[in-house]
C-alpha positions in Angstrom: 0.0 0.0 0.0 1.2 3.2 -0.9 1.6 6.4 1.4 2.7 10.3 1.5 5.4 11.3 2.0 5.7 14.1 4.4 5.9 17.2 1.7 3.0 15.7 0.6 1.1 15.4 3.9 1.7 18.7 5.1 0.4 20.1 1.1 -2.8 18.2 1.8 -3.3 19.5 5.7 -4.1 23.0 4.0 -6.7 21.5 1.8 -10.2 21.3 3.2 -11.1 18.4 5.0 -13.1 17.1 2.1 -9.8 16.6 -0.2 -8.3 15.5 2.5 -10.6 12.7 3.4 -10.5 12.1 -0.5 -6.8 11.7 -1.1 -5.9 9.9 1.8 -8.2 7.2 0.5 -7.0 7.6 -3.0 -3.4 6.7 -1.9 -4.1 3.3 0.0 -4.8 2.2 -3.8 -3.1 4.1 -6.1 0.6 6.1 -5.8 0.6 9.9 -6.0 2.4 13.2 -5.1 0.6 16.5 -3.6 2.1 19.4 -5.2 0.8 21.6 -4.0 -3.0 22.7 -1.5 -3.2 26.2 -0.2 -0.7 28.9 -2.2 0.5 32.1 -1.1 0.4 35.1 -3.4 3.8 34.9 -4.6 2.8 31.7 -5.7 -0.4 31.7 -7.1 1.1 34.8 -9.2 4.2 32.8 -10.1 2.0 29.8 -11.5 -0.4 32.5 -13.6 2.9 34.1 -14.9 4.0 30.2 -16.0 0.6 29.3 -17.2 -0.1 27.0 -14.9 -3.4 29.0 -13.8 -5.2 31.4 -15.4 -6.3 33.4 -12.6 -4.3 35.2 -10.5 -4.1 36.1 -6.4 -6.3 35.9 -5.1 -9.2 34.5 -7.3 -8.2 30.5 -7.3 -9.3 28.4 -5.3 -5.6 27.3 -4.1 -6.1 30.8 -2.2 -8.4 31.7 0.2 -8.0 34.6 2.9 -6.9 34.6 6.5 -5.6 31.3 5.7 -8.1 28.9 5.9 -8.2 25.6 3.9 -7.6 25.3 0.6 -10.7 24.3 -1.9 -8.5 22.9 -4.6 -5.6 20.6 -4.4 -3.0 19.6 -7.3 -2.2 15.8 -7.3 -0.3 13.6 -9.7 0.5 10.1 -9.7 3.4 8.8 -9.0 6.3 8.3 -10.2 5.9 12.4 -11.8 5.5 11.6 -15.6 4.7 15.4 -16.7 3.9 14.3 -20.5 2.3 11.0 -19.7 -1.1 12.5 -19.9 -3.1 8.8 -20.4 -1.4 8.3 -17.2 -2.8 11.6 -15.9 -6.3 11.0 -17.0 -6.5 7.4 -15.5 -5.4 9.0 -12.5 -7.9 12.0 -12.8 -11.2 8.9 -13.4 -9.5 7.3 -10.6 -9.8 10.2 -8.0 -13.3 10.8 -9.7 -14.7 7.2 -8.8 -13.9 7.3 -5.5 -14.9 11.0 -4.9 -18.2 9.9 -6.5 -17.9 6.6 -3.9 -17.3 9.0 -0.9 -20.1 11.5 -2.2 -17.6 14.1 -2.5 -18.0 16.8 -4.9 -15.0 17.5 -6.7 -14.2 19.0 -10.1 -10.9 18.3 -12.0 -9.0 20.5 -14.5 -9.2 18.6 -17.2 -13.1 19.0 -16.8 -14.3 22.4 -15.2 -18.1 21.8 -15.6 -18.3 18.5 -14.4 -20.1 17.1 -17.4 -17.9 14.7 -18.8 -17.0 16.3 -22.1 -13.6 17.2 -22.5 -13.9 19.2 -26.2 -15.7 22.3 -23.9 -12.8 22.6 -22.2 -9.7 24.6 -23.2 -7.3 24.8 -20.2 -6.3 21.3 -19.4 -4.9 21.7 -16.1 -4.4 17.6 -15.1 -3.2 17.8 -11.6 -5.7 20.1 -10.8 -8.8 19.0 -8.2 -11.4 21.6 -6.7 -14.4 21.2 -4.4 
């Protein structure tokens, strides 16, 4: 059985308690890495100037004010395959399922709306998981 490491623990203890309850199943069965949960200013802005978001400080849900949880998490499987994105998307229907399972509602970046098509969609943003 897999398990976080301790970078990746204390990501996912800034998360509300929904993600958290979500990922920490989500690792007993499959392997993955918490980039990142709750993200200061500096580096929200940093990932908007990168294009990793397309919002910046403070409108993502990675930020939230006076420091309370975060409502979106980034996860990848693991071992980190960046450009292995039918890895990423198995992952992404595997988190899904058992959100779904645990009636937790949670959107993925690869899917904003939550309706299951993918061609409405034009900022695939795979790690990327929001309640």
């Amino acid at each position: 059985m897999a398990k976080f490491s301790k970078r990746s623990k204390d990501n996912l203890k800034t998360c509300h308690p929904d993600l958290q309850r979500l990922f920490n199943e989500v690792v007993k069965h499959f392997d993955c890495t918490v980039i990142c949960g709750l993200r200061s200013e500096e580096d929200q802005n940093e990932a908007f100037r990168k294009g990793h978001s397309k919002v910046q400080f403070p409108n993502s849900k990675h930020n939230t004010l006076h420091n309370l949880p975060s409502n979106a998490v980034d996860v990848v499987p693991y071992p980190i395959e960046w450009e292995n994105t039918p890895r990423m998307k198995f992952f992404i229907g595997y988190v899904l399922g058992t959100a779904k399972q645990m009636n937790i509602n949670v959107t993925s970046g690869i899917d904003w709306d939550g309706d299951t098509f993918l061609k409405d969609t034009n900022f695939f943003d795979h790690p990327h998981f929001q309640i």
